[in-house]
C-alpha positions as CSV (number, residue, x, y, z in Angstrom):
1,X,-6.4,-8.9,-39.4
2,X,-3.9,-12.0,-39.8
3,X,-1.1,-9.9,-38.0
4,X,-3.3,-8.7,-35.1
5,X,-4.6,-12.6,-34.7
6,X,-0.8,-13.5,-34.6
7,X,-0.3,-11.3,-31.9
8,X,-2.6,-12.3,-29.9
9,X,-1.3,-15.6,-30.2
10,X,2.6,-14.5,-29.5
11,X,0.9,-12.9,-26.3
12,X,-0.6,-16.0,-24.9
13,X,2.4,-18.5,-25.5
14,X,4.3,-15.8,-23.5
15,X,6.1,-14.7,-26.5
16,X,6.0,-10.6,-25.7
17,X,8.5,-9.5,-28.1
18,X,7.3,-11.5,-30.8
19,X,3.5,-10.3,-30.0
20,X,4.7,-6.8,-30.1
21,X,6.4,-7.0,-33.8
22,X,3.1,-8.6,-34.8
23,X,1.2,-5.8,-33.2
24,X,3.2,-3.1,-34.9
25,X,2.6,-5.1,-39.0
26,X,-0.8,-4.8,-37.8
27,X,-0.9,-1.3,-36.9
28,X,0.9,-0.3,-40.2
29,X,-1.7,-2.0,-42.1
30,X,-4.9,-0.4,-40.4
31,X,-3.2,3.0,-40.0
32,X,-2.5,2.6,-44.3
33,X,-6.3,1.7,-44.9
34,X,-7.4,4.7,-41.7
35,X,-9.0,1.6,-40.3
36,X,-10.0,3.6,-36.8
37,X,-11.3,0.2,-35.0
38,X,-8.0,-1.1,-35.8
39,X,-5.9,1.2,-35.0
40,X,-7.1,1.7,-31.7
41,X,-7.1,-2.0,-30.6
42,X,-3.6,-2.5,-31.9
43,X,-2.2,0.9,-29.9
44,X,-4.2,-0.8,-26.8
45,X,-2.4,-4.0,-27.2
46,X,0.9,-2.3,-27.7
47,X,0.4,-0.6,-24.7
48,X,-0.7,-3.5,-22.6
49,X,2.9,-5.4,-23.6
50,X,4.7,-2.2,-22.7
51,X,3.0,-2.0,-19.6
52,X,3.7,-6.2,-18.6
53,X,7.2,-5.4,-19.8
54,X,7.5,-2.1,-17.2
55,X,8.2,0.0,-20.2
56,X,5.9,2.7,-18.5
57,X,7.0,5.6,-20.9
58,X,5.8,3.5,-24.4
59,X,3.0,2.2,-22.8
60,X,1.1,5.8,-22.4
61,X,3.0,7.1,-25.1
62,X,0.2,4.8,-27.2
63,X,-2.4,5.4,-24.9
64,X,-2.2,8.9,-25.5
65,X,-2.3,8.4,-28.9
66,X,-6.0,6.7,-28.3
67,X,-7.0,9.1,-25.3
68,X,-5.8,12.3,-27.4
69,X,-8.3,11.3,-30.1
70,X,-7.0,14.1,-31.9
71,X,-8.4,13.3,-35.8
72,X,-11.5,12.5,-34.2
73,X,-11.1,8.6,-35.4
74,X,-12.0,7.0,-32.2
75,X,-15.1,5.3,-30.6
76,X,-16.1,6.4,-27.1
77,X,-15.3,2.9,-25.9
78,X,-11.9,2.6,-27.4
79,X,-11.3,6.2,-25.6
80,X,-12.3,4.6,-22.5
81,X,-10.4,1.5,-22.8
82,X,-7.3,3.6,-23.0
83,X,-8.4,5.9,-20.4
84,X,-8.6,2.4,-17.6
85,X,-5.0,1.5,-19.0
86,X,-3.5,4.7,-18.4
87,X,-5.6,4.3,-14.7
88,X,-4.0,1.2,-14.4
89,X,-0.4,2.7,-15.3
90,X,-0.9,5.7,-13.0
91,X,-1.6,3.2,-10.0
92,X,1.8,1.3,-11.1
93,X,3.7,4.4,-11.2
94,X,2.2,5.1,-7.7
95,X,0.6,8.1,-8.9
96,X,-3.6,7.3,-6.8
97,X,-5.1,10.6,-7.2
98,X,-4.2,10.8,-11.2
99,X,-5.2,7.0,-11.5
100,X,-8.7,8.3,-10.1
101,X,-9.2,10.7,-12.2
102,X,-8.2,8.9,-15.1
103,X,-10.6,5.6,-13.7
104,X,-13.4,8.5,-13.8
105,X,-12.9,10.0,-16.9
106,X,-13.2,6.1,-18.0
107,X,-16.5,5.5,-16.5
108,X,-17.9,8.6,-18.3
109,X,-16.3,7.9,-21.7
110,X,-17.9,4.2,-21.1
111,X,-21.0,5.2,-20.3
112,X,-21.3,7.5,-23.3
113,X,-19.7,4.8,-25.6
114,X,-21.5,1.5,-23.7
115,X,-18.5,-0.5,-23.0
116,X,-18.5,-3.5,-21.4
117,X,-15.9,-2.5,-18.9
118,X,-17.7,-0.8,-16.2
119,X,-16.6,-4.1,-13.4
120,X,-13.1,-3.2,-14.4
121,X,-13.3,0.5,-14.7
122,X,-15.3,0.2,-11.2
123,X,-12.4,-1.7,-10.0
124,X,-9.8,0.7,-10.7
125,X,-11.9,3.3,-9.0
126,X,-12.0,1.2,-5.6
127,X,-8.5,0.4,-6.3
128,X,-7.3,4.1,-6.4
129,X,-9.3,4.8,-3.5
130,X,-8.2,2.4,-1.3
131,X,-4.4,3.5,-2.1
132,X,-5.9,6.9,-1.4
133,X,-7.1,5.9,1.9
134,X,-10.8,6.1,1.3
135,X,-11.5,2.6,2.6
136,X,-14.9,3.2,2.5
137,X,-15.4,4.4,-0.3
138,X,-13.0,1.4,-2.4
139,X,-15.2,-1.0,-0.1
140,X,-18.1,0.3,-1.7
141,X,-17.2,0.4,-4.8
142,X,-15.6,-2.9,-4.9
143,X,-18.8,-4.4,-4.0
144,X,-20.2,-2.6,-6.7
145,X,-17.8,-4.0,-9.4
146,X,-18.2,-7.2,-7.8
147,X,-22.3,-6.9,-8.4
148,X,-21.6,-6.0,-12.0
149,X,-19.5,-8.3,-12.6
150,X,-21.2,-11.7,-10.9
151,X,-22.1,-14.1,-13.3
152,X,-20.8,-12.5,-16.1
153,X,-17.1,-11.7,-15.7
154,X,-15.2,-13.9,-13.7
155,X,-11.8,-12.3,-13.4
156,X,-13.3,-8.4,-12.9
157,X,-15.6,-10.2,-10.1
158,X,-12.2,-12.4,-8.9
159,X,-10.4,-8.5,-8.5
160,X,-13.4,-7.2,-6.8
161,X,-13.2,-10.3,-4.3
162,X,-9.3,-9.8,-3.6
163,X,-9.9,-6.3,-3.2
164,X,-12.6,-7.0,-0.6
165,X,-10.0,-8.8,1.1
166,X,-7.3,-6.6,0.9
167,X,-10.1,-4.2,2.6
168,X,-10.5,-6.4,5.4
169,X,-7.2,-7.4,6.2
170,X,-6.2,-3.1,6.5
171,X,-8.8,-3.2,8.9
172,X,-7.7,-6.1,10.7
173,X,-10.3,-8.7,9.9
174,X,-8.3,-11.6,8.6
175,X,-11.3,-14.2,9.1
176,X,-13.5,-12.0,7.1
177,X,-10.7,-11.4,4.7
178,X,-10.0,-15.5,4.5
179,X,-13.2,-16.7,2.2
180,X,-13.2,-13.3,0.1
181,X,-9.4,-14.6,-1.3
182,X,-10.7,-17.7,-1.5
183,X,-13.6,-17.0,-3.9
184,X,-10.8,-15.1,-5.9
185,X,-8.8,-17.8,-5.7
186,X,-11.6,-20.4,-7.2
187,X,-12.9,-18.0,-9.9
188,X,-8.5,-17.2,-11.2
189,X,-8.4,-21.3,-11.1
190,X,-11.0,-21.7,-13.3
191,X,-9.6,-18.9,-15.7
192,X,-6.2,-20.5,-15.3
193,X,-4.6,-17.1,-14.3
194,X,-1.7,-17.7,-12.7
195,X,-0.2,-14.9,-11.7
196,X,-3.5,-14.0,-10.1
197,X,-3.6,-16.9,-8.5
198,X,-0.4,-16.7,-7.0
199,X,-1.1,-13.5,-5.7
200,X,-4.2,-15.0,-4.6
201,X,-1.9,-17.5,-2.3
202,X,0.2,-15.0,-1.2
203,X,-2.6,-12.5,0.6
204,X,-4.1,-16.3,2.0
205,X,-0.8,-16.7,3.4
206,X,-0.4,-13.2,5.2
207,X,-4.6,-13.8,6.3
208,X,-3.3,-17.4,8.2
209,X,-0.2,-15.8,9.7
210,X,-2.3,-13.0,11.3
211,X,-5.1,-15.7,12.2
212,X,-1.8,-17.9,13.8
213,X,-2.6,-20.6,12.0
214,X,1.3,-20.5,10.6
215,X,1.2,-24.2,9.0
216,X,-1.8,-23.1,7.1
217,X,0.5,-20.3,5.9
218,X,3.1,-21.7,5.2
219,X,1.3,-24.2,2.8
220,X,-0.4,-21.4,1.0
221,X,3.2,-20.0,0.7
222,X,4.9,-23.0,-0.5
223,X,2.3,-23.3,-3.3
224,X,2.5,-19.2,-4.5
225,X,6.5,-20.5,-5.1
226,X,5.5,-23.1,-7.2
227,X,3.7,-21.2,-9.3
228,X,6.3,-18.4,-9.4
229,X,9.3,-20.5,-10.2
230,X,7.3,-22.7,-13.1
231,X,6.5,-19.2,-14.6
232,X,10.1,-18.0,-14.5
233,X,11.2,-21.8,-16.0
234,X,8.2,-21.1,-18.3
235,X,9.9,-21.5,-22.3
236,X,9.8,-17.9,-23.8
């Protein structure tokens, strides 16, 4: 649909509350025609600018809607697309053990509905775990999404690889931890992520400091500013 494709548009140039106006023609339309497909991707876009804008509340407010299913309109995948979003809002809202669950109930909904987001639904799953503690376990299941994902999806396998690293610096392995953000790093420069790569910068920076190699650091550090302060000068 024309408004949808606007949308998406708005969304990459930045332009959130443009995208979301766009986003709501569209789901007028396909909830006027009961266009189910529709529906559900527009309440899943709407959901993902509320959850970028912190609005936490609207955000699962239209993930509910999808989750809920309650006319019986929705795929298995859309279900479990909503399902990793409301993971991924839990783990914002510092809520691990409900973001777990939620990651699960994903993967089962996925399975049943074959998705193609099993890397990222894996991913939440380590995530969740390794807020919960179960370093293991994340470890595991990062290497997991990170198998899934090779060679097909760079940025789910660019998350598994930062996780990996996260993993290792808990445990106090920075020189392990060092090439696992920099594959991360490579694979969210080639997708011209920037906030991921920024992030990206900011765990190599923390990995040098604990290696003592502060110059290092510090030059990692210098260059996550960068990004940050052209992203806050970015035009809305």
């Amino acid at each position: 649909m024309e408004w949808a494709s606007q949308g998406e548009r708005a969304y990459l140039n930045g332009h959130l509350e443009q995208s979301g106006r766009y986003y709501e023609k569209a789901l007028q339309l396909n909830s006027s025609i009961e266009n189910a497909s529709g529906i559900a991707a527009n309440l899943l876009s709407l959901a993902q600018l509320h959850l970028e804008r912190g609005e936490y509340d609207q955000a699962e407010a239209q993930l509910r809607v999808v989750l809920s299913n309650k006319d019986h309109l929705f795929a298995a995948a859309a279900m479990a697309d909503a399902a990793a979003r409301s993971a991924q809002l839990a783990l914002l809202s510092k809520q691990p053990g409900k973001a777990a669950d939620l990651a699960n109930q994903a993967q089962t909904l996925c399975k049943a509905g074959g998705c193609t987001l099993e890397a990222a639904i894996t991913n939440l799953q380590a995530r969740s775990a390794f807020v919960l503690g179960q370093i293991q376990a994340s470890a595991d299941l990062a290497k997991r999404a990170a198998a899934i994902a090779e060679n097909r999806q760079p940025a789910e396998l660019a998350n598994a690889k930062r996780l990996l690293g996260e993993i290792q610096l808990h445990l106090k392995a920075a020189a392990e931890a060092v090439p696992l953000f920099e594959q991360a790093l490579s694979l969210d420069k080639q997708l011209g992520l920037s906030r991921k790569i920024a992030e990206d910068l900011r765990w190599l920076a923390e990995a040098k400091d604990l290696l003592g190699q502060h110059t290092e650091a510090e030059a990692y550090r210098s260059r996550e500013q960068a990004i940050r302060l052209a992203l806050e000068n970015k035009a809305p």
